[in-house]
C-alpha positions in Angstrom: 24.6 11.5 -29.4 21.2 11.5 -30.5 18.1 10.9 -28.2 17.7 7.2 -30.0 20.9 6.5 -28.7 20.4 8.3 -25.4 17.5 6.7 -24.2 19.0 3.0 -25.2 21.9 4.1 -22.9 20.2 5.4 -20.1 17.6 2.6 -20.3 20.1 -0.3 -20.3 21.9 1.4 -17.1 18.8 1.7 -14.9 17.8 -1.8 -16.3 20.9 -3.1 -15.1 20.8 -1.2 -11.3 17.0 -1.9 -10.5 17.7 -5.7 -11.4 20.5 -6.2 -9.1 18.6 -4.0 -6.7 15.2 -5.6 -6.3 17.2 -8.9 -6.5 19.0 -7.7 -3.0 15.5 -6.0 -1.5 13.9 -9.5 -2.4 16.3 -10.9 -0.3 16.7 -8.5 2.4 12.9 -9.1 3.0 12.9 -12.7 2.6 16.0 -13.4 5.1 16.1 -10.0 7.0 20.3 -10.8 7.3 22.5 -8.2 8.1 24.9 -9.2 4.9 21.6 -9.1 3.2 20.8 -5.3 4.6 24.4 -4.2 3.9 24.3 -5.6 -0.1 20.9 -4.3 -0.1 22.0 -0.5 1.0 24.8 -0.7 -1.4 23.0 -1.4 -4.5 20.0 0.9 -3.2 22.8 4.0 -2.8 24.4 3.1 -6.4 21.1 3.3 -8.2 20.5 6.7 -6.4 23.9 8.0 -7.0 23.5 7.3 -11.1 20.4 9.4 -11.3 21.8 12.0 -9.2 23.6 13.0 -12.1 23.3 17.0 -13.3 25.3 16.2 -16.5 23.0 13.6 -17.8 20.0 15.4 -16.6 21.1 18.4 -18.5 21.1 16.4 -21.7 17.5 14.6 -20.3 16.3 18.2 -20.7 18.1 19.5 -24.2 16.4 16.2 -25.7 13.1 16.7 -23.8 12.9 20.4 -25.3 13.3 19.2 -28.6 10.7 16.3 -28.5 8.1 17.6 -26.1 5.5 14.9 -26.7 7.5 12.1 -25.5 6.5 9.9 -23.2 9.8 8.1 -22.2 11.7 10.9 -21.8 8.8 12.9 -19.5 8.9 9.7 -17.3 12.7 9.6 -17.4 12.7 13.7 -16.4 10.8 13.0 -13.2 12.9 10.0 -12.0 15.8 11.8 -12.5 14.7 15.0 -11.1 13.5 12.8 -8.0 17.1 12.6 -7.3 19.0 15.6 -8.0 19.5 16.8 -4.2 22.9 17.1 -3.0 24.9 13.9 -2.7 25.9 13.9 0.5 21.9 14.4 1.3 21.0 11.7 -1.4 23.6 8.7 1.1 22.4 10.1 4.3 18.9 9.1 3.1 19.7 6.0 1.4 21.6 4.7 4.7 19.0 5.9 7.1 16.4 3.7 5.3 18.3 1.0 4.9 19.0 1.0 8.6 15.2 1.5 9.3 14.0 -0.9 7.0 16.5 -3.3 8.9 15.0 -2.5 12.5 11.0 -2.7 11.2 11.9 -6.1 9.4 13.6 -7.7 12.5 11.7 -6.3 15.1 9.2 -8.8 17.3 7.6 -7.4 20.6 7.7 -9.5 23.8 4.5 -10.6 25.5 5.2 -12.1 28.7 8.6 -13.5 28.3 7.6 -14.5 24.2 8.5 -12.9 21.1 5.2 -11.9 19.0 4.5 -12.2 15.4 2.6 -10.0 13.4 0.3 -12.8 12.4 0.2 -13.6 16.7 -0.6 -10.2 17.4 -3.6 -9.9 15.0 -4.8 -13.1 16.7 -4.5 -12.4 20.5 -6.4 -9.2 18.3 -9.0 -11.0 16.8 -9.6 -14.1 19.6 -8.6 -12.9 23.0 -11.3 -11.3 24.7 -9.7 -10.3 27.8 -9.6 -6.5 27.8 -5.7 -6.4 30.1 -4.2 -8.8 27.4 -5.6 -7.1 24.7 -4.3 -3.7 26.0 -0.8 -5.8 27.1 -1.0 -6.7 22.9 -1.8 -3.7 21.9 0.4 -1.8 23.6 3.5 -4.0 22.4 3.1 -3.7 18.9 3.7 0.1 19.5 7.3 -0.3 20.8 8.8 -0.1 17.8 7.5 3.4 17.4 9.8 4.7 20.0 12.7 3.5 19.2 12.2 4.5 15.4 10.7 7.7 15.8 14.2 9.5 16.1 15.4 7.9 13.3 12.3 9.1 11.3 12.1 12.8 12.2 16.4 12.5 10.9 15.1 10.9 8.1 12.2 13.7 7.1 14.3 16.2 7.7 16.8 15.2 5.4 14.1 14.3 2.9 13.0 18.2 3.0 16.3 19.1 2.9 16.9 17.5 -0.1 13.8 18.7 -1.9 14.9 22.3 -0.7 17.5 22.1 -2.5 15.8 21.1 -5.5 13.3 24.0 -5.2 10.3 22.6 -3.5 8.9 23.4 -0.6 8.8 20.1 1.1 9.2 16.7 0.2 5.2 15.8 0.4 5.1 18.6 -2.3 7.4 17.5 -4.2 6.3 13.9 -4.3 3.1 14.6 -5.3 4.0 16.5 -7.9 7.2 14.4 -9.3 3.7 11.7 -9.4 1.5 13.9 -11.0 -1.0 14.3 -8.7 -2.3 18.1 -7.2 -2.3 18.3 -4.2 -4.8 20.6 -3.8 -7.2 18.0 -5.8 -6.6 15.8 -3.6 -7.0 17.3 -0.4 -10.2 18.4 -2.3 -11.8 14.6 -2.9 -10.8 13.7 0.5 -12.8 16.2 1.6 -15.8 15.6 -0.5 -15.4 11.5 0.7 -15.2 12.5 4.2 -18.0 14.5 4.5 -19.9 12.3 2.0 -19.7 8.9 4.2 -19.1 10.8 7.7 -22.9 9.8 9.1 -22.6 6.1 7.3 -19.3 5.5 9.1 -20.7 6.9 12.4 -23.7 4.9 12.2 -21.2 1.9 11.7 -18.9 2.5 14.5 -21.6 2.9 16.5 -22.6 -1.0 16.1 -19.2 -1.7 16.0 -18.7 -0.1 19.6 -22.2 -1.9 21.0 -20.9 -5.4 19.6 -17.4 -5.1 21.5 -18.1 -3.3 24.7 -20.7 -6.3 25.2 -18.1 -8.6 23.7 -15.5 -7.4 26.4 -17.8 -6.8 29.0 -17.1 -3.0 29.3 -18.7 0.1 28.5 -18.5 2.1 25.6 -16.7 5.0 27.0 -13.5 2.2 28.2 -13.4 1.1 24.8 -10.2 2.0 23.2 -7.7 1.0 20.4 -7.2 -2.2 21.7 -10.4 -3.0 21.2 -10.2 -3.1 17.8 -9.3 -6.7 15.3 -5.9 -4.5 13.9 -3.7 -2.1 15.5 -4.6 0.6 13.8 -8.3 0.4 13.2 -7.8 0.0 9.3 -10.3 -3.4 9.1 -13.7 -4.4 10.1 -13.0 -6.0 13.9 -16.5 -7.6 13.8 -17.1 -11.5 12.5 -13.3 -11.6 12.2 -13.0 -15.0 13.6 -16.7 -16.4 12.1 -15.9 -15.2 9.0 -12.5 -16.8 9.0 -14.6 -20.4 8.8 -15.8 -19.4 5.2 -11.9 -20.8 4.4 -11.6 -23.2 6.8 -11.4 -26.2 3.9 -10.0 -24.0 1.4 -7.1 -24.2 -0.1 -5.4 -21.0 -1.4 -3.6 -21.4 -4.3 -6.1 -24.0 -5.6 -8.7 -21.1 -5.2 -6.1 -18.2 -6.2 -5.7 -20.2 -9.3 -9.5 -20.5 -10.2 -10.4 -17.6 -9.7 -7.7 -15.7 -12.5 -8.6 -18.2 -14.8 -12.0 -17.2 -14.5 -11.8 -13.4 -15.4 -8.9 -15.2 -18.1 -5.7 -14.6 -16.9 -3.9 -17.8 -16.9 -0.7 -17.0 -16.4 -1.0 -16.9 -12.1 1.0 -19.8 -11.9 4.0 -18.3 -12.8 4.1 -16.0 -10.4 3.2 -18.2 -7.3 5.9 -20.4 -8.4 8.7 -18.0 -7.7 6.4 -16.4 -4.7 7.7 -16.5 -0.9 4.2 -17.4 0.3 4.5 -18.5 4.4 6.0 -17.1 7.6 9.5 -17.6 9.0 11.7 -16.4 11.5 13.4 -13.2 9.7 11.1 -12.2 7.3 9.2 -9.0 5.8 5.5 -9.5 8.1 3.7 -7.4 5.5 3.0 -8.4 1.9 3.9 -7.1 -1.6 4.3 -7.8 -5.2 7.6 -7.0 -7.2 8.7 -7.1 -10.5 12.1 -8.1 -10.2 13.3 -7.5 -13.9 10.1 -5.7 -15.7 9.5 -9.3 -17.5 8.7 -12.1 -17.0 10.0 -12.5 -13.0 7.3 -11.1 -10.9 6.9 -12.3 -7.8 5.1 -12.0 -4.5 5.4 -12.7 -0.6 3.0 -13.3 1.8 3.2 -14.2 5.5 -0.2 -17.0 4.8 -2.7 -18.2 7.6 -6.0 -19.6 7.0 -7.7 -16.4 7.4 -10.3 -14.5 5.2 -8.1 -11.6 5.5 -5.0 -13.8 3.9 -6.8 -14.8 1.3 -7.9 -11.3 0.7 -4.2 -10.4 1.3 -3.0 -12.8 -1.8 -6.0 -12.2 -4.5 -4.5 -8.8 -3.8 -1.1 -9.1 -4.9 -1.8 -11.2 -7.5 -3.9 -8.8 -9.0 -0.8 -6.2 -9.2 1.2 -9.4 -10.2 -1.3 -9.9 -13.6 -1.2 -6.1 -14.4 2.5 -6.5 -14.6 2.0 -9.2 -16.6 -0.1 -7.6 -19.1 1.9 -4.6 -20.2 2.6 -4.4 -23.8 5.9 -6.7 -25.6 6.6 -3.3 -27.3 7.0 -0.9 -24.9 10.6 0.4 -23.8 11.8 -1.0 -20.4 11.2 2.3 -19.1 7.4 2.4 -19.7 6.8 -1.0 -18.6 5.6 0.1 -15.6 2.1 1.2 -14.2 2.0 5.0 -14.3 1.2 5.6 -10.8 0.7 3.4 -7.9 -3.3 4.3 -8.1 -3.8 2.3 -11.1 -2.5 -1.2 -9.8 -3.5 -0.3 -6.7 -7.1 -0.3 -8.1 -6.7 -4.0 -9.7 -5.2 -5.5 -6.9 -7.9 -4.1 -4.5 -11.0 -4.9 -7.0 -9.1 -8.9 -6.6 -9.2 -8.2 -2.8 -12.7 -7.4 -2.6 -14.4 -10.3 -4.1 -13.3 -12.9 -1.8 -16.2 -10.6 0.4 -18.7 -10.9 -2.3 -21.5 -14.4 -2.8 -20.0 -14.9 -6.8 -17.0 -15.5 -5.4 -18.2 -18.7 -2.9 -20.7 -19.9 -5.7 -20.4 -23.5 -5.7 -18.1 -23.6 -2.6 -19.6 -26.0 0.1 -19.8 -22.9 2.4 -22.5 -21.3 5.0 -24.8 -19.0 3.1 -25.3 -16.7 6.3 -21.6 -16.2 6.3 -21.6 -15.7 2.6 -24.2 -12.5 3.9 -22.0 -11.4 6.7 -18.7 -11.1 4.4 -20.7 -8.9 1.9 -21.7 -6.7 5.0 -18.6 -6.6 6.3 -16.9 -5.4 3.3 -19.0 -2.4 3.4 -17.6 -1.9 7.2 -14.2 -2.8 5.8 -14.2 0.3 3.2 -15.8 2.8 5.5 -13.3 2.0 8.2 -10.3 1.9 5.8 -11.4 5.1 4.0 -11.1 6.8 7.7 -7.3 5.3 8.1 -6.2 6.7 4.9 -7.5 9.8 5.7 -5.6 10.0 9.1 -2.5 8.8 7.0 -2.7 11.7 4.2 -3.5 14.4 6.7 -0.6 13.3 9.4 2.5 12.7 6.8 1.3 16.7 4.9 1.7 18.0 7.9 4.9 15.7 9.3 6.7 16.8 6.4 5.4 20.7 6.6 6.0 20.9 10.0 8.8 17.9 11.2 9.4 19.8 15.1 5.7 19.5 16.0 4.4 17.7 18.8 3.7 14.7 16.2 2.5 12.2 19.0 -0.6 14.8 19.7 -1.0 16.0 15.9 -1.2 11.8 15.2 -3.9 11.4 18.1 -5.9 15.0 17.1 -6.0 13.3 13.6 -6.7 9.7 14.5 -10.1 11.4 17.3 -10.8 13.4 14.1 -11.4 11.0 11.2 -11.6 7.6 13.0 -13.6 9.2 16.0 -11.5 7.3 17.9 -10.0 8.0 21.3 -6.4 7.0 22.6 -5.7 4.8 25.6 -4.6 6.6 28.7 -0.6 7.7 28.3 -0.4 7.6 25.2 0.8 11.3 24.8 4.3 10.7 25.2 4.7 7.5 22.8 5.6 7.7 19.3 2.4 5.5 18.3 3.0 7.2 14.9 6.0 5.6 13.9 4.8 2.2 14.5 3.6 2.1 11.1 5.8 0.8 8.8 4.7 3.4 5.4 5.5 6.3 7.2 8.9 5.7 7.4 9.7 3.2 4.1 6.5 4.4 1.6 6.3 7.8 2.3 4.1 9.8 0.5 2.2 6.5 -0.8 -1.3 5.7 1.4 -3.4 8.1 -0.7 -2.8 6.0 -3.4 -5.2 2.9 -1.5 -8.0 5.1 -1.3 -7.8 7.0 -4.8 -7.3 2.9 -6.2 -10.7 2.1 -4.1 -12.5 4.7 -6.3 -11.0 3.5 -9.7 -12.1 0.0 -8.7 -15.4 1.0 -8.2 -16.0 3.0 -11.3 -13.8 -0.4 -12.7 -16.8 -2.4 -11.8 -19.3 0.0 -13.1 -18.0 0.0 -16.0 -17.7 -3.9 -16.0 -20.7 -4.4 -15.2 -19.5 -6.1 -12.4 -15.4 -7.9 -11.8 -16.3 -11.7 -12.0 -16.9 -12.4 -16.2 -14.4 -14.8 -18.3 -14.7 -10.8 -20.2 -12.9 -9.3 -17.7 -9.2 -10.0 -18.7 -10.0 -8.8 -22.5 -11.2 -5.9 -21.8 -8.2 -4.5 -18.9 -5.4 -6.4 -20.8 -6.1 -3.9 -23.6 -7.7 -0.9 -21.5 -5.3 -1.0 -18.1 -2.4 -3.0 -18.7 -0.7 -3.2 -22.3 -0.2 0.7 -22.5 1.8 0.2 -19.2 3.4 3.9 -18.5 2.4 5.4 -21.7 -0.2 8.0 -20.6 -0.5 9.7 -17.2 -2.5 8.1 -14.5 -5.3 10.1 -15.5 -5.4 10.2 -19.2 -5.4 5.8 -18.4 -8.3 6.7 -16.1 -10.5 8.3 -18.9 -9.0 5.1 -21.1 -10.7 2.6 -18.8 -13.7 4.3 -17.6 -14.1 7.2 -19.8 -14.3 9.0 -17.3 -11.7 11.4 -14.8 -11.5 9.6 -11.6 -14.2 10.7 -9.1 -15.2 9.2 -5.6 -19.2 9.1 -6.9 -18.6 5.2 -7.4 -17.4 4.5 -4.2 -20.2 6.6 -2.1 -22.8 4.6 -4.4 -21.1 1.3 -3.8 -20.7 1.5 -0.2 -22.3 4.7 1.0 -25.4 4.7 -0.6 -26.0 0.6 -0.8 
């Protein structure tokens, strides 16, 4: 067999698996069914048992040796390689998430005799300003961590066990490096950020704090988690519910719609069409954007309120829904993919922003004052979220270096340490950690946010700005079309023509 031949074979198999696949995951999501869970664990365990296939990735290699500069078969390598832990490892794994994905889905804390939804949590969050509800909330929307956590610490340790076996030294390691990122680079621009926007973020916090203790009638020393809009801390809790007028009379698709045609990509529609867009009993809480069949069916869900931060939520997964959009007609199925989560990640946060920014509300019959405070609060937003991704980095290199640690005081050490946040009282012995839904289902993932917030920065600089009918052009050719072709980096230096750096970012948001 030549390669020709091997590829087209290989190709068409994985094709054929990650169609049926997402097809099940869209549905598991969308319904949250236990037939839907068992089909979706099935299909999810047959995809990982093809590529956990030494014959095949013997061959992968032989034709890899003999044409070195290729693309495909370097992407091909690292999926494969991904995989090639023991079987019996490789099932455990695939059935623990599946089972886990199941429980985070389903799961709905009770308040008082009532089921909360995410969307009711971030209100009581956001409105309620009694301190012994908010705390009552709060403390709710931890639960699942507990019951989880178990499951979790199972689940790293077979993670590491399989990356053991495959000659790494954990599974964070190996991650990284199967995604072509170094880890000791980026542990290195971490650092650099946090020491860069450390007194800017202290200075904010420190309004922040004033604003709520008076807010809640307490002093600054009570102040605690729950006093934030977000259960984590990752988003600016100030002029949540003011700023939430700015949409009051919008409608979101209507405005989804004008602003892609805007920057000229009119193919949006498409895409909300076959999108899951509202809440219901059973479904996914979070949001996402998924290429079902690397083509033309890309879709998203969403869990929509009329909210500034829904709005946000759905520019953003549009924007990775037009990048998938845009990749090249020529390119194999196996390169019609973004080559690392950093890249998309940068578009659909550059859409995110602008919903913060006064271009975006031109012409909009809206107040100009709160046209001000959503540019301010953007600056909070990516301060604050820079500080989350940070605690999220640091806590899952060290979960998966050292899994038997006391992770509820590691997670609190880090949270006091980057967030300068402390916890509520008692909070030693709860699995706060596991509440959050990446650590066990994205692992290895969160850096990504932050390294896409510098790229859409330096994106804009080299714009000149995001908002121009110029806009599409220009990352259709630069970003999009060449789809998995280069390595994140090399599609950096394509775009910005330069290697990505967090100077952008500090000017944009530090600096300003």
């Amino acid at each position: 067999m030549d390669v020709e031949n091997f590829l087209s074979d290989v190709s068409d198999n994985l094709k054929k698996l990650s169609l049926d696949l997402n097809q099940a995951l869209w549905d598991l999501e969308t319904t949250g069914t236990k037939e839907a869970q068992q089909k979706q664990q099935e299909l999810d365990l047959a995809y990982k048992k093809y590529l956990n296939n030494p014959l095949t990735y013997t061959k992968l290699k032989k034709f890899q040796k003999e044409n070195s500069s290729s693309r495909e078969l370097n992407v091909l390598e690292r999926i494969f390689r991904a995989h090639l832990m023991p079987e019996e490892i490789l099932t455990k794994i695939s059935l623990k998430e599946s089972e886990i994905m199941h429980q985070y889905v389903s799961f709905r804390p009770i308040v008082d005799g009532r089921a909360l939804t995410e969307n009711e949590i971030r209100e009581v969050l956001t409105k309620e300003n009694d301190p012994v509800l908010r705390k009552k909330v709060w403390e709710a929307s931890k639960e699942i961590g507990a019951i989880l956590a178990p499951k979790i610490i199972e689940l790293v340790k077979l993670r590491n066990e399989g990356a053991k076996a495959m000659g790494f030294d954990n599974y964070f390691q190996m991650q990284l490096e199967l995604q072509e990122v170094d880890e000791n680079w980026l542990m290195d621009i971490f650092e650099r950020l946090y020491q860069a926007s450390d007194a800017a973020y202290t200075q904010i916090l420190q309004e922040i704090h004033e604003k709520l203790a008076k807010r809640f009638s307490v002093s600054g020393s009570e102040l605690g988690p729950w006093a934030y809009s977000e259960p984590f801390f990752q988003e600016d809790p100030l002029d949540t519910k003011e700023l939430d007028d700015l949409v009051r009379n919008v409608d979101f698709i209507a405005s989804a719609k004008d602003f892609f045609h805007s920057l000229g990509f009119f193919n949006v529609e498409e895409v909300i069409e076959k999108s899951d867009l509202y809440e219901r009993e059973g479904k996914n809480q979070h949001a996402f954007c998924i290429n079902i069949d690397r083509a033309k069916d890309i879709r998203t869900l969403n869990n929509l309120k009329p909210s500034l931060r829904w709005l946000e939520t759905l520019m953003h997964e549009l924007g990775h829904a037009v990048y998938e959009q845009g990749f090249h007609e020529e390119l194999s199925w196996t390169l019609r993919e973004p080559p690392h989560m950093i890249t998309t990640e940068a578009m659909a946060l550059i859409c995110g922003r602008q919903v913060y920014l006064p271009q975006f509300w031109e012409n909009k019959n809206v107040d100009p004052e709160l046209v001000q405070r959503a540019s301010r609060s953007l600056i909070r937003r990516q301060l604050i979220f820079s500080r989350w991704v940070m605690v999220m980095t640091a806590f899952e290199k060290s979960l998966y270096e050292k899994p038997d640690q006391n992770l509820n005081k590691l997670w609190w050490e880090l949270v006091e340490k980057y967030q300068h946040i402390k916890p509520n009282e008692n909070r030693e012995n709860n699995f706060d950690w596991a509440s959050k839904y990446h650590i066990g289902l994205a692992p290895v993932y969160y850096f990504s946010y932050l390294l896409g917030e510098m790229f859409a920065s330096s994106i804009e600089k080299k714009l000149n700005g995001f908002m121009s009918s110029k806009t599409a052009d220009y990352l259709n050719e630069h970003l999009f079309a060449p789809g998995n072709k280069y390595p994140w980096y090399d599609l950096v230096k394509n775009v910005v023509q330069t290697p990505l750096h967090e100077k952008h970012w500090i000017e944009e948001f530090v600096l300003s």
